[in-house]
Residue, then its C-alpha position, 0 to 999 in steps of 0.5 A: x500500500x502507498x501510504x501517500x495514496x491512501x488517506x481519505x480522498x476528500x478533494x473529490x468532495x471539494x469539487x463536487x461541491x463547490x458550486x453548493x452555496x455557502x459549502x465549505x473546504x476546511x474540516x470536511x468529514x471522512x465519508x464513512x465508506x472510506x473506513x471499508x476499504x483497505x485502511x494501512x494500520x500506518x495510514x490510520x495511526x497518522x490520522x489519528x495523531x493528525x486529529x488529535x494535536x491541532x497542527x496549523x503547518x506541516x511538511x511530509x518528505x518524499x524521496x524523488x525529484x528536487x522540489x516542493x509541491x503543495x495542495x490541491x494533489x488531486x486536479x480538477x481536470x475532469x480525465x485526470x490530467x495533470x492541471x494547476x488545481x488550487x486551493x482558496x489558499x493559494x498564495x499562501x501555500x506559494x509562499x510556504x513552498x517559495x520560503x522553503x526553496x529559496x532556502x535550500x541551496x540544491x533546489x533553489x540551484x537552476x542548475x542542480x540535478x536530483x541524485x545521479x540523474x542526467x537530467x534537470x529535475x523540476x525545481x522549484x514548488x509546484x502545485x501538486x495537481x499540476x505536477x502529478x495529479x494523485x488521490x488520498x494524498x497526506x496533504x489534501x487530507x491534512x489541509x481539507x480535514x484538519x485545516x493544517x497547511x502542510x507542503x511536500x517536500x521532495x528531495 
């Protein structure tokens, strides 16, 4: 199971709802068919600290490419397409990302590879969607349930 795929997918009920008068985006329930599926005891041991300490921000590191990535991860592009899909906190999460970067001398490096690869790596932040769009992401569910800014950083 990939533990970064697993969380509850609550953009999807972003989306479908966002045209609701007066629907909101931050502490949005878990859809009770989610806990019928095949829930990692890790999955659900974060959950469970994420929703019993009131964090405000947090970052989750990933192994890959040289960059940091921030919600929505899911697009809104109706295939499934890569497709720049914010949240109404946009430019905060830029700012968050942007701070992190621009403090790291590898990714903030235009020139910089990621590991032993050949080539350029992406570098910089990036909204998640529009990288590589993904479903029951940490950080869509950090942020759609407990209203926790959290950002990803890849390195």
């Amino acid at each position: 199971v990939d533990l970064n795929r697993n969380f509850p997918d609550l953009t999807t009920i972003v989306y479908n709802r966002r045209r609701q008068k007066g629907f909101r985006t931050d502490h949005i329930s878990i859809p009770d068919n989610y806990w019928f599926g095949k829930v990692a005891p890790e999955t659900y041991a974060v959950m469970k600290w994420i929703r019993s300490i009131p964090f405000v921000l947090s970052a989750n590191f990933h192994g890959g490419d040289l960059l940091v990535s921030y919600p929505y991860d899911l697009s809104k592009h109706p295939l499934g397409h890569s497709m720049f899909s914010p949240t109404p906190d946009d430019k905060v999460f830029k700012l968050l990302a942007g701070i992190y970067v621009n403090a790291h001398e590898t990714m903030s490096n235009e020139n910089a590879r990621c590991g032993l690869s050949p080539t350029k790596s992406q570098k910089g932040a990036i909204n998640g969607a529009q990288w590589y769009s993904i479903t029951g992401g940490m950080q869509d569910f950090n942020y759609l349930h407990t209203n926790c800014f959290e950002v990803t950083v890849e390195l």
